[in-house]
Each structure stands twice: as structure tokens, then as C-alpha cells.
C-alpha positions in Angstrom: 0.0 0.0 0.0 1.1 3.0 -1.1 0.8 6.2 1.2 0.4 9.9 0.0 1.2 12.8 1.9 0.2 16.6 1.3 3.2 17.6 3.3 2.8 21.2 1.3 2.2 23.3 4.6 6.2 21.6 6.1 7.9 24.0 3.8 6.6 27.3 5.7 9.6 29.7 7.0 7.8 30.7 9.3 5.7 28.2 10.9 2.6 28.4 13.1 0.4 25.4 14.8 -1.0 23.9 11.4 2.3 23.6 9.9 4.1 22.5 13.0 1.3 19.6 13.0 2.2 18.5 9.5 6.2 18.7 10.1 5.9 16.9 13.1 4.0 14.3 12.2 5.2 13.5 8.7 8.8 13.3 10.7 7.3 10.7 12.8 5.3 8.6 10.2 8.3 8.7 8.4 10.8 7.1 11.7 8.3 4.8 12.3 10.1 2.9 9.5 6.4 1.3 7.5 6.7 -1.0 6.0 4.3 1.1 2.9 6.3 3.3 0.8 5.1 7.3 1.6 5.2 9.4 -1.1 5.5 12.9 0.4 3.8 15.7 -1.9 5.8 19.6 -2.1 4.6 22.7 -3.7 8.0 24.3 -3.8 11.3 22.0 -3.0 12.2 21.1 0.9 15.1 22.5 2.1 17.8 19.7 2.9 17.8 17.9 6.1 13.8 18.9 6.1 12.5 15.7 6.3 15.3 13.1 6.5 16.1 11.1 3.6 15.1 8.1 1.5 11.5 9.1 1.0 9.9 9.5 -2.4 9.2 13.4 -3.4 7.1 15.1 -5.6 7.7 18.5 -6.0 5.2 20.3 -7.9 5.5 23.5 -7.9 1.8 25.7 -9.1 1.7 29.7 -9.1 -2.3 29.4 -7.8 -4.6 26.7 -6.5 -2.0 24.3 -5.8 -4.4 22.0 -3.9 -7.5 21.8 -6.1 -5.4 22.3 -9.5 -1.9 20.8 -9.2 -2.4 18.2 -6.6 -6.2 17.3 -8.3 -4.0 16.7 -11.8 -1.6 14.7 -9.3 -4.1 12.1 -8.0 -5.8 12.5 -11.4 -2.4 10.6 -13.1 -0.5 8.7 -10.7 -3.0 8.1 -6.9 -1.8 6.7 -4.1 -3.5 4.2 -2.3 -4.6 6.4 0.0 -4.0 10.1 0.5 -3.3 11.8 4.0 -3.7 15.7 4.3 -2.4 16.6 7.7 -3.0 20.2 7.5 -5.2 21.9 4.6 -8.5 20.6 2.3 -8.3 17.2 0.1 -7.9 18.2 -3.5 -11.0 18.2 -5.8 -9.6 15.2 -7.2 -8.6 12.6 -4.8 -8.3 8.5 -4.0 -11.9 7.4 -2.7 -9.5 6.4 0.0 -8.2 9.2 2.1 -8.3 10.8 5.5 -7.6 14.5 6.7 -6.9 16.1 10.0 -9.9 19.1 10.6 -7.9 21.2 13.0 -10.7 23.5 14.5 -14.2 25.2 13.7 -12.8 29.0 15.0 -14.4 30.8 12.0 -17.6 29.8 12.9 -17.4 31.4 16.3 -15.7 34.4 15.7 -16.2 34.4 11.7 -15.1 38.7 12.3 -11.5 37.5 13.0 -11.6 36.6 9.2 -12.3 38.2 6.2 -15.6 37.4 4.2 -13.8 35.5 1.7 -11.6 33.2 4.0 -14.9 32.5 6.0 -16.6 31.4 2.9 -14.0 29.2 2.0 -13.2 28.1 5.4 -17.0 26.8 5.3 -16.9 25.4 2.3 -13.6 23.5 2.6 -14.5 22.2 6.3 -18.0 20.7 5.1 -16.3 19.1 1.7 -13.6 17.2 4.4 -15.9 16.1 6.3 -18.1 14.6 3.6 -15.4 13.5 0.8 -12.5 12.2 3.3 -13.1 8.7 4.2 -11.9 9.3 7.9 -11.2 12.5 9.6 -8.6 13.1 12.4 -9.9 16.0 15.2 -6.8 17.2 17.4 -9.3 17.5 20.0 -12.7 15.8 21.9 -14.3 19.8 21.3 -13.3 19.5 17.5 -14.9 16.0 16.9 -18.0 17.7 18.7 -18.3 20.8 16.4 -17.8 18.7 13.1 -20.7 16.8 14.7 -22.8 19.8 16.0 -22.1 22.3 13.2 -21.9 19.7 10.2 -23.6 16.8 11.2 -20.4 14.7 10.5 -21.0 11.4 10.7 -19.4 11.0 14.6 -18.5 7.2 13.2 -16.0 8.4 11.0 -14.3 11.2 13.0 -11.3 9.9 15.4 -9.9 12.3 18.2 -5.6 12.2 17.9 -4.1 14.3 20.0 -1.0 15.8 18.7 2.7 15.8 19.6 4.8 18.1 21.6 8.9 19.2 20.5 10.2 17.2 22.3 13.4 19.1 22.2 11.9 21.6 23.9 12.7 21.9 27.6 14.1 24.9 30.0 17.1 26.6 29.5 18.3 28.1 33.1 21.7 28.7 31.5 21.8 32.7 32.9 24.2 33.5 29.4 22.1 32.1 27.2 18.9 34.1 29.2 20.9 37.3 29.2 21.7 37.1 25.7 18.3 36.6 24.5 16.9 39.2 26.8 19.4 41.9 25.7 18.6 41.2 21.5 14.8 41.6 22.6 15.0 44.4 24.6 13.4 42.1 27.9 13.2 43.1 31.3 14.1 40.4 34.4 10.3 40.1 34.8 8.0 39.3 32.1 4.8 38.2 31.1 4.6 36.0 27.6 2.4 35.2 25.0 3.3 33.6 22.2 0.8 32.8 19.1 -0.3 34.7 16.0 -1.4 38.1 16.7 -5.1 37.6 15.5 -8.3 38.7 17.0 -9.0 35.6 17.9 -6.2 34.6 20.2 -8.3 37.8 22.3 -4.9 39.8 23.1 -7.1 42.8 23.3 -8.6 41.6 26.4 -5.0 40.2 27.3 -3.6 43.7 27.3 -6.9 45.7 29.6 -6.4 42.8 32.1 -2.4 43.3 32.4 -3.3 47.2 32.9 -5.4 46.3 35.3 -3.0 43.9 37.4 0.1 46.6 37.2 -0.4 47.7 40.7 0.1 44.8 41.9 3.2 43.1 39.7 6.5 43.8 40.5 7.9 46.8 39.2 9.2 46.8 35.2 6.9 43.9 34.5 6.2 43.9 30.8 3.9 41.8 28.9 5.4 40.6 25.6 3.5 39.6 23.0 5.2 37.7 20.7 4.3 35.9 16.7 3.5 37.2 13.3 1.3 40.0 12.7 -2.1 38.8 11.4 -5.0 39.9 9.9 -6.8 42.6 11.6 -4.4 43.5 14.4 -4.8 47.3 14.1 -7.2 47.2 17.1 -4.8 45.8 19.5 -2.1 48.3 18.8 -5.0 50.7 19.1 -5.7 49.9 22.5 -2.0 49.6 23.7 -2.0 53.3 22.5 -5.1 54.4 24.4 -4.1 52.8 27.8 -0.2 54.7 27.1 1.4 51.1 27.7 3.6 51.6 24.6 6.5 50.9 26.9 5.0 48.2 28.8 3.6 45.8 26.1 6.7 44.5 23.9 5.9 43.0 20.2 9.3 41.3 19.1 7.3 39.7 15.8 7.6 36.3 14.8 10.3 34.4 17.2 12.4 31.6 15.8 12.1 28.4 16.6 15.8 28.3 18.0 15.1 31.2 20.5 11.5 29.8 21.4 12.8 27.3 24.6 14.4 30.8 25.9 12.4 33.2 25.3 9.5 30.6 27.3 11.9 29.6 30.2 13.0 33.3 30.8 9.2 34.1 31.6 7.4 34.6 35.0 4.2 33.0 33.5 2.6 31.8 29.9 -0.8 33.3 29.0 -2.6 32.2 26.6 -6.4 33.4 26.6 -7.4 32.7 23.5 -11.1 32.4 22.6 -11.4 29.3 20.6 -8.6 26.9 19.9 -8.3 22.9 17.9 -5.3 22.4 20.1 -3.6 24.7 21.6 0.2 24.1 20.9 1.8 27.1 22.8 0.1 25.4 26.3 2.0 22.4 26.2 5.1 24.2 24.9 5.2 26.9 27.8 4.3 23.5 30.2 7.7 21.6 28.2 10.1 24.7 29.1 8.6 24.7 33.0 7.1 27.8 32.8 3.2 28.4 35.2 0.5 28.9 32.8 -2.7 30.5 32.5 -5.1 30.1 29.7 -8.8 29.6 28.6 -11.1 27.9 29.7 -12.8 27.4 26.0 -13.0 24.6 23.8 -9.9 22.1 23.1 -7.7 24.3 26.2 -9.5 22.2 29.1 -8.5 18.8 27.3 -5.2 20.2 26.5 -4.3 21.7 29.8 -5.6 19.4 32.4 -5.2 20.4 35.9 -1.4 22.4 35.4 -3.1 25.3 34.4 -5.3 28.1 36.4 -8.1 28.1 33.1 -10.4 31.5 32.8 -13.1 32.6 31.2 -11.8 34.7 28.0 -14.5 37.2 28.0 -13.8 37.7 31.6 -11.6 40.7 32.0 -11.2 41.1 35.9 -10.9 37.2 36.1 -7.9 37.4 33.9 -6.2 40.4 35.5 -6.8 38.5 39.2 -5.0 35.5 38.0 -2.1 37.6 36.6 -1.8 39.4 40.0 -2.1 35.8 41.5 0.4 33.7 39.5 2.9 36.5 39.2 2.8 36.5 43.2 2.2 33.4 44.7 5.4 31.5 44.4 4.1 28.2 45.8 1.0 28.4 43.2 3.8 28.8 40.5 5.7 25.8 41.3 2.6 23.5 41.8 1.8 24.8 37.9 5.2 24.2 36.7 5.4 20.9 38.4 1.7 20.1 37.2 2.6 21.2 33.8 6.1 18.9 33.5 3.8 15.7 34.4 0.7 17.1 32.0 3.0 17.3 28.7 4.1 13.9 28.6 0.8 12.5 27.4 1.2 14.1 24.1 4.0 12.2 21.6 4.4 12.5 17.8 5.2 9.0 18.4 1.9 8.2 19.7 0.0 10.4 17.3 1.7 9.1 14.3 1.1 5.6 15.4 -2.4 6.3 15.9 -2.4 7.9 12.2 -0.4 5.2 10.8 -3.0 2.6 12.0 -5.9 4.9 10.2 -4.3 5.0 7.3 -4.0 1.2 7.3 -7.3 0.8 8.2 -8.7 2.8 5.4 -6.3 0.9 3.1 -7.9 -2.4 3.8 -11.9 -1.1 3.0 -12.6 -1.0 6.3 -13.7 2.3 7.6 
């Protein structure tokens, strides 16, 4: 049996949580050493050392509608047995045979953190998986129930795999390496870190009124850093840091490479992460990996995600969020129950395990049975 893999979204320079999924995992399907040859699928050529070697590649490179146009032509002339799509829409043209991972159902609660035309496709595209794939993957028990819920996805054919963590990732208490990275961002002794896309969704707006409200009490020169790739619609946030005069308090570094990331996470007081919906919820887990107290949402996937090593909080809940700030910034034996918590909570999640999992799907859809 012969496996294909959209492994398009590995390529990104600048990775977030949908392409870290696909890198990931492909790494790990590929160590598990199959015995079925994978073919792995490129819109533009991996760099070397990407993926390991002795795989098959198809690089295939398309100016517009890779997916639908040049993959579609793909499966059209040479189909693999079955096709995996790990992190974006099965082509129009695909093996009767395949199975893609639905990552989360956002748009449909906050469809104003998109624009009209990414929330009409992001419908479309979501209903089409779940109908056309054979079996879909959910990262989470709160994404098998919205596919259920919002497109009456056959629950039968939906199975919850939790992602993997880095796990490479882990603190760094060397001081030189914590002084270095402090000094080429411009960070204080004490701060306060988020780490995500900088997206109306992830609810940073709310983030920044709760930290203004909690100053008083944090120890003097806190900041609050707020740090990923600007995304679409992030004018109000800046707004409101203007308004509340914290230009010198909130710290944007942009998009932070995956080399500084264990750093930059160690080096914080605490991780907050209040985002309003989420599929998984990647930056919890890392922030938990690097021993770092977290607080985060209470919505969708974060309970599952977070266990009990978090102090969860409503999103919407403004004077919730700026009392746990004031209380994990100050409560040292709270912080090390977290961290401790948090060290024990992040070894349930393996690429291992989740590519196992996958592996087995795949197989099972290969033999007609699902």
C-alpha cells in the first residue's frame, strides 16, 4: 500500500500550529520505519535535512490553487493508495481512499476575525472534508464535537488524535544564554509571555486591559510581551495599547524563531494564553515543556489540553484574567505547583503516539474497512 502525503504546509519559514502539525508528524510517520512506501507531496522544493532522507518526493510546484489544480492533476495521473492531508482541504480530485486532519471550527465562532472570503471558504472547505475524506482526524474531543454539531459529521468516521509536543523543547536556566536573548529583545528580568499569531481571535485585546489592570500589583518593570506574526486585523490591538499609554510596557518582538523559542518561554514569569477558541492549543504544552506556570482559557480544546497544570479563565472575563495575573505573578508556591503540574501534563502528548495512531488509520482505510 502505497501512502500519499500533502506535506505542502512543512515547507513554511515561518511556521505556526498547522504547519508544526504537519512537520511533526510527517517526521514521525516517516521514523516509524512502514513497512508502505510514503510518497511525500511539495509545492515548492524542501530544504535539505527537512525531512530526513530516503522518502519519495514530488515537488510540484503551481503559481495558484495548488491543492484543487496541481495536486487534483496529481491524483488524477498517478493516486496513491490512500491520501493523508495533515493540514489543509483534500484536493477536488482525490483517492476514494483518504483521510484529513480538521484542526478546529474558529471561524464559525468568531467568523469577524476573518475576512468574508476566507470564511466562505473556510465553510466550504470544512463541510467538503468532512463529507469527501473517508476518515477525519480532530486534534481534540471539542473538535470532533463541532464537526458533529455544526456539520452533522457522521461521529463514526471522525477519530480524536491528540498531537505531539517538540520534544526538544525543555528549559534553559543557563543565565548567558537568558541574558543574551533578553538583551537582543530588549526584555526586562520580569515578564509576562504570550506567544501565538497576533489575531483577533487569540483575544490579546482583552489580554492587554487585564495586564493594565493587574500593574499595581506586579512587580515593578513587568512587561507583557506579546510575541508571533502580525495577522490579519491586528490594528485594534495596537490601538488599545496606545489608548491605555502602555507603549512601553507591552513588547511585540514579531515572529520568534524556533531556535530562541525554549528561551524566550523559560525566561518568563508565567505563559498566557487566553485565546477564545482553539483545535489544540500548541503554545500550552510548549510553555508546560520549558517549566514555565500557565494560565489560559477555559474554551474549547484548552480544558483537554491543559488538564489540571493550568489556572483556566473565562476569555470574556476581563477582571478574572487580571486576578490570575496578579495571582500567578505573586504566589510563588502556586507557580511551582503549575510548573510541576505542567512537567507531568506534557508527557501525554507524543508524535510517536500520534503518528502511530495515524499510521494505524491509514491502514485501516487501506484495507476497506472504515
Amino acid at each position: 500500500m502505497r501512502i500519499g502525503v500533502d506535506a505542502s504546509r512543512a515547507t513554511a519559514q515561518q511556521r505556526t500550529g498547522t504547519e508544526n502539525y504537519s512537520l511533526h508528524l510527517i517526521r514521525a510517520l516517516l521514523s516509524l520505519g512502514s513497512q508502505h512506501p510514503i510518497r511525500l507531496y511539495f509545492n515548492q522544493p524542501p530544504s535539505s535535512g527537512l525531512l530526513g532522507s530516503g522518502v519519495e518526493v514530488r515537488t510540484i510546484p503551481f503559481p495558484r490553487v495548488w491543492t484543487h489544480a496541481r495536486l487534483s492533476w496529481e491524483m488524477l495521473l498517478r493516486p496513491p493508495d490512500v491520501l493523508f492531508v495533515p493540514s489543509h482541504v483534500l484536493p477536488i480530485i482525490h483517492p476514494r481512499r483518504s483521510v484529513v486532519t480538521i484542526h478546529d471550527l474558529g471561524f464559525l465562532y468568531y467568523p469577524e476575525a476573518h475576512t468574508a472570503f476566507q470564511n466562505a471558504y473556510l465553510r466550504w472547505s470544512t463541510r467538503y472534508n468532512g463529507g469527501s475524506a473517508a476518515l477525519v482526524v480532530a486534534d481534540s474531543l471539542a473538535t470532533r464535537q463541532d464537526l458533529v454539531r455544526h456539520y452533522r459529521t457522521d461521529p463514526a468516521k471522525i477519530r480524536v488524535i491528540y498531537p505531539g509536543r517538540d520534544e526538544s523543547l525543555g528549559r534553559v536556566d543557563d543565565p548567558a544564554v537568558l541574558g543574551e536573548l533578553r538583551a537582543r529583545f530588549g526584555l526586562p528580568d520580569d515578564y509576562l509571555l504570550y506567544v501565538g499569531t497576533l489575531h483577533p481571535r487569540k483575544n490579546l485585546v482583552r489580554l492587554v486591559e487585564a495586564f493594565c489592570a493587574a500593574l499595581p500589583a506586579l512587580r515593578p518593570g513587568t512587561r507583557l510581551v506579546l510575541a508571533g506574526k502580525v495577522g490579519w486585523h491586528h490594528d485594534a490591538l495596537l490601538a488599545r495599547v496606545q489608548q491605555l499609554g502602555l507603549q512601553d510596557l507591552v513588547l511585540l518582538p514579531g515572529y520568534v524563531a524556533e531556535a530562541d523559542l525554549p528561551a524566550l518561554l523559560s525566561g518568563a514569569s508565567a505563559f498566557l494564553f487566553p485565546s477564545l477558541h482553539e483545535g489544540f492549543g500548541f503554545p500550552v504544552i510548549e510553555a508546560m515543556a520549558c517549566s514555565v506556570p500557565v494560565v489560559c482559557s477555559n474554551a474549547s480544546s484548552l480544558p483537554e489540553v491543559a488538564g489540571d497544570a493550568a489556572l483556566l479563565v473565562d476569555p470574556m472575563d476581563t477582571a478574572a484574567w487580571a486576578a490570575a495575573i496578579e495571582r500567578v505573578s505573586n504566589d510563588d508556591r502556586l507557580r511551582r505547583e503549575l510548573m510541576e503540574r505542567g512537567r507531568r501534563q506534557v508527557t501525554r502528548f507524543s508524535w510517536q503516539s500520534c503518528a502511530r495512531q495515524v499510521l494505524e488509520l491509514l491502514e485501516e482505510v487501506g484495507r476497506g474497512l472504515a
